[in-house]
C-alpha positions in Angstrom: 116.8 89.8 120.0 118.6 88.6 117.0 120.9 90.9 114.9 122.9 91.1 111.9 125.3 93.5 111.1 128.2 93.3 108.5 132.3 92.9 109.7 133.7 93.7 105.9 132.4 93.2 101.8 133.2 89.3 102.3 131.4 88.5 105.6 128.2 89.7 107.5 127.9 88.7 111.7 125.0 87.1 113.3 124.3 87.3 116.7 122.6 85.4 119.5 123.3 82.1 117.4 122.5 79.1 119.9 124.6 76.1 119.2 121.9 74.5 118.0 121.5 76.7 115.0 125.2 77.0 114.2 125.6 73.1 114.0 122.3 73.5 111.7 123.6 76.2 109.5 127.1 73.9 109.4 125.3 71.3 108.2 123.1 72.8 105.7 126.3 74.0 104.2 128.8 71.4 104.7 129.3 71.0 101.1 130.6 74.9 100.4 133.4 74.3 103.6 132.0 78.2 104.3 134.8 79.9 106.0 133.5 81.3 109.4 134.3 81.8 113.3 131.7 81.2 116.0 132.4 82.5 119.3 129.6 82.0 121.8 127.0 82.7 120.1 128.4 85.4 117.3 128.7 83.9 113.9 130.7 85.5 111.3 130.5 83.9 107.8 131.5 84.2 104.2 128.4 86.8 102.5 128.6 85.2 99.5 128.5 81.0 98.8 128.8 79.1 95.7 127.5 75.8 95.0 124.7 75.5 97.0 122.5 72.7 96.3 118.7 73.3 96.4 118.5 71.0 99.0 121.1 72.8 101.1 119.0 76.1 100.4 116.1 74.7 102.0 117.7 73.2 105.1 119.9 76.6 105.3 115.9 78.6 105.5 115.3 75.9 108.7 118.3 76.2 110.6 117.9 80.3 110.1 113.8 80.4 110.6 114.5 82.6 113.6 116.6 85.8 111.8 115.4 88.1 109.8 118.6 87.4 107.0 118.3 88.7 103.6 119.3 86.7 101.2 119.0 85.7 97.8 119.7 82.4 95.8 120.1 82.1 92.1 120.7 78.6 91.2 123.6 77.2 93.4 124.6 80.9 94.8 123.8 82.6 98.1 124.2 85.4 99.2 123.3 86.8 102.4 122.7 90.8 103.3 123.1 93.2 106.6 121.1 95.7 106.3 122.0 99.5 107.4 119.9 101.3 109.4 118.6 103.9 106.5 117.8 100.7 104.9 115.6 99.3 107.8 114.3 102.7 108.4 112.7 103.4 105.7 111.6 99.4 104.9 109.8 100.0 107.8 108.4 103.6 107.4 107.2 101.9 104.0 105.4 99.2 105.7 103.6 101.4 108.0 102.4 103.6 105.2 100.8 100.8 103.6 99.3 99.4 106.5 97.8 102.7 107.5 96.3 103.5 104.5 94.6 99.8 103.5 93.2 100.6 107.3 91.7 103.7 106.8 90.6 102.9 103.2 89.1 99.5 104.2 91.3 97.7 101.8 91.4 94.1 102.9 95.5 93.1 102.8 97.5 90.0 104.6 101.0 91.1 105.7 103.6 88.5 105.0 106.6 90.5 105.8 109.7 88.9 104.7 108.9 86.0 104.0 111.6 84.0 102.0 109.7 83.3 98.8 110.7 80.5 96.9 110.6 79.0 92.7 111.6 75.7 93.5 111.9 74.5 89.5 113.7 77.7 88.7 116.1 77.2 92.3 115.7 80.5 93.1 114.8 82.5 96.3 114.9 85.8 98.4 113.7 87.1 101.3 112.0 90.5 100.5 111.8 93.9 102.4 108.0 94.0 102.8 105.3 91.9 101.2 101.4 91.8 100.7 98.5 89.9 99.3 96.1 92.6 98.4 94.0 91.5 95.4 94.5 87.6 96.4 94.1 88.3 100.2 90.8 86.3 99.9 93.1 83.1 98.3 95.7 83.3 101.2 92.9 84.4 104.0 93.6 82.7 107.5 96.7 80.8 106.1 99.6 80.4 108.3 102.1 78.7 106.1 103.4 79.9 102.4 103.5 77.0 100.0 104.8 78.3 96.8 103.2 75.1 94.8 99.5 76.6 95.9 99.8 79.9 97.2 99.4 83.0 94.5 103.0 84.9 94.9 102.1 88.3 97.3 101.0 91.4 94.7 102.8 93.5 96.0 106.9 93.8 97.6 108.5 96.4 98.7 112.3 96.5 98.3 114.7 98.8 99.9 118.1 99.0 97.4 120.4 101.2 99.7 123.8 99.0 99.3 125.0 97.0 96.2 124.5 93.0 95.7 126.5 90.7 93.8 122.8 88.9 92.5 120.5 90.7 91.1 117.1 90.7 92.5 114.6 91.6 90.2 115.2 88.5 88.1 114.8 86.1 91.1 111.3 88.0 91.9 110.3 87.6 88.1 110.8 84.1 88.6 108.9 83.5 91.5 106.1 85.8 89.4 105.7 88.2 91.7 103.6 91.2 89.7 104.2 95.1 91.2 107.8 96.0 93.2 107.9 99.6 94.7 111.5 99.7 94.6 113.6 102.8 96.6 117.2 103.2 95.6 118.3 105.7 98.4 116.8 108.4 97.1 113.1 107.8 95.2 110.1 105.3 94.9 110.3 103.8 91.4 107.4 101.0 90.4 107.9 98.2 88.8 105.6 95.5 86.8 105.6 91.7 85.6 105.4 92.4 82.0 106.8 89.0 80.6 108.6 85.9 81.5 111.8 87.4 83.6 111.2 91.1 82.8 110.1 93.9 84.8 109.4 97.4 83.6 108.8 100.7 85.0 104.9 102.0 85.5 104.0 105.2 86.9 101.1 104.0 88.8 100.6 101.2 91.6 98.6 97.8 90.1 98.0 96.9 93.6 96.6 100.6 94.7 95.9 102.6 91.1 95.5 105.7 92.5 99.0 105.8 93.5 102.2 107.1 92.0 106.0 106.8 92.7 106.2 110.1 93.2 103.1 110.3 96.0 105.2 107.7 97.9 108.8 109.3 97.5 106.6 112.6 98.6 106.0 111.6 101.4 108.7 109.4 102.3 111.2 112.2 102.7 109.4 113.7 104.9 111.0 111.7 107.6 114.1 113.9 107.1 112.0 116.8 108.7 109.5 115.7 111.3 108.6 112.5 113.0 107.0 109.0 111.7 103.4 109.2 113.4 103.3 113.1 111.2 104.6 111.4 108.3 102.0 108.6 108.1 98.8 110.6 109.4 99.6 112.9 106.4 100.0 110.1 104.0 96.7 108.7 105.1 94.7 112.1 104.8 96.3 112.5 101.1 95.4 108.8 100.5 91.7 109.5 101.3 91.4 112.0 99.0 93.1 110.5 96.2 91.1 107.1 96.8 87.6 109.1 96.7 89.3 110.3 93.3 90.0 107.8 91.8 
């Protein structure tokens, strides 16, 4: 299993990196002369790279396919992420929320994970948290692949804002069109929506699932801090019931 954990502010460490995929990642960035050390198989690298062509950003996704890294890239910049473990736990506690519920609600969804998405006019890209097709599930149905020239952007990402980045993300996800964020910051659930070209603002109910607020989710949510995950999410699916028959 592949892991990624972060040695100071200036690098991040991969590990389990076959030779293979360090001579790929060496030559996707060849140009940036990245300052690193690989010792059989651990890869520690520089977290954030300038001057990174396009064309470098794409063969850097192939030579990485097989690590969950995130990332984001803003015209010529990278920067690449380790994520802590309150950051993956509740990512993941998230995700099973919403995957319960659009079960037991019969809501038809297609989990794309993190899937880098991609603006390739506006050179910019990010690997998100979570993400899911729910009112263009039917549009992505039984496709394997994203292809940001004909697939919809997902409706809805989940992002998970525990540490501080040097790029800021929102503006990268406004370029690629992506319409809802549920964003948590450590301590809440905050919503956001595609308002405009490049702009998010705040909304106090889900576009994806209307009969949802940020404060249902952070409810919940903290929860974890008292009892265990399978409690958290039957709860949150008995409450989600209700408020769908609401609705």
């Amino acid at each position: 299993m592949k892991t990624i954990a972060s040695a100071s502010p200036e690098y991040v460490i991969l590990y389990g990196v076959p030779w293979e995929t360090y001579e790929g990642i060496l030559d996707a960035l060849a140009e940036c002369h990245p300052r690193h050390t690989y010792d059989r198989g651990t890869l520690e690298i520089r977290r954030i790279l300038y001057g990174v062509a396009w064309e470098s950003y794409e063969q850097f996704l192939d030579a990485t396919a097989e690590y969950k890294l995130r990332h984001t890239y803003d015209r010529g910049t990278l920067e690449m992420m380790a994520p802590r473990k309150d950051h993956e736990w509740v990512g993941e506690l998230l995700g099973r929320m919403i995957d319960a519920m659009a079960l037991a609600l019969d809501i038809p969804i297609q989990s794309v994970g993190s899937t880098t998405l991609t603006a390739v006019l506006a050179e910019r890209g990010l690997q998100p948290d979570k993400a899911y097709y729910v009112a263009h599930e039917p549009q992505v149905r039984g496709k394997e692949t994203y292809d940001p020239d004909k697939d919809p952007p997902p409706d809805l990402v989940v992002e998970v804002d525990v540490t501080t980045s040097s790029l800021p993300r929102l503006p990268v996800f406004a370029k690629i069109r992506v319409p809802e964020i549920w964003r948590h910051d450590g301590e809440v659930v905050r919503f956001y929506k595609l308002v405009g070209r490049g702009k998010y603002e705040e909304t106090d109910r889900s576009l994806a699932f209307p009969f949802i607020t940020p404060a249902d989710v952070t409810r919940f949510l903290n929860q974890r801090h008292d009892t265990d995950e399978h409690s958290v999410v039957r709860a949150w699916v008995k409450w989600a019931r209700k408020a769908h028959r609401k609705a």
